[in-house]
N, C-alpha and C positions, 0 to 999 in steps of 0.2 A: 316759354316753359309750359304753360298750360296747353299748347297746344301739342308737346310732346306728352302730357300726361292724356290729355285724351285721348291719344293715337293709341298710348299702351293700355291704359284703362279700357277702350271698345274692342281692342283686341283680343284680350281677356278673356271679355267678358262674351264676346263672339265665338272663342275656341270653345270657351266652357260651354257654351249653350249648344252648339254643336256636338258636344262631346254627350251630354244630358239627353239629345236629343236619339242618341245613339247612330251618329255620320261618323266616318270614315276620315284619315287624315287628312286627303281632300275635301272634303265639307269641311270639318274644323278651318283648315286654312282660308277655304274662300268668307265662311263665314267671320274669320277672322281679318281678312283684310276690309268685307265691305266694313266690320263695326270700327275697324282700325278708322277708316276711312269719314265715317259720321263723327266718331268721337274727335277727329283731327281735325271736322268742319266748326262742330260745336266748339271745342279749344279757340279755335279762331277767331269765333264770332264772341263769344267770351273775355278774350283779349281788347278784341277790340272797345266792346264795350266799359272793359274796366279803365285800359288807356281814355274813353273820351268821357269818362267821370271824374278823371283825376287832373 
């Protein structure tokens, strides 16, 4: 599950900065997939981490 939140969390958070940025639907989107993309990595290494604490 965390690692579905940070897909949508970078996503977000990639459109908006995109959008601030003043980019076009395509910026938005790519911007949105690489942050989808980091925040899915980070979710994962995250995960992982908490699985081998517990």
């Amino acid at each position: 599950m965390i690692v579905l939140a940070g897909l949508v969390v970078g996503a977000v958070w990639g459109a908006t900065s995109a959008r601030r940025s003043g980019g076009n639907r395509l910026d938005m989107a790519q911007y949105a997939a690489v942050w989808g993309i980091i925040g899915g990595v980070a979710g994962l290494f995250a995960t992982i981490a908490l699985e081998r604490m517990l």
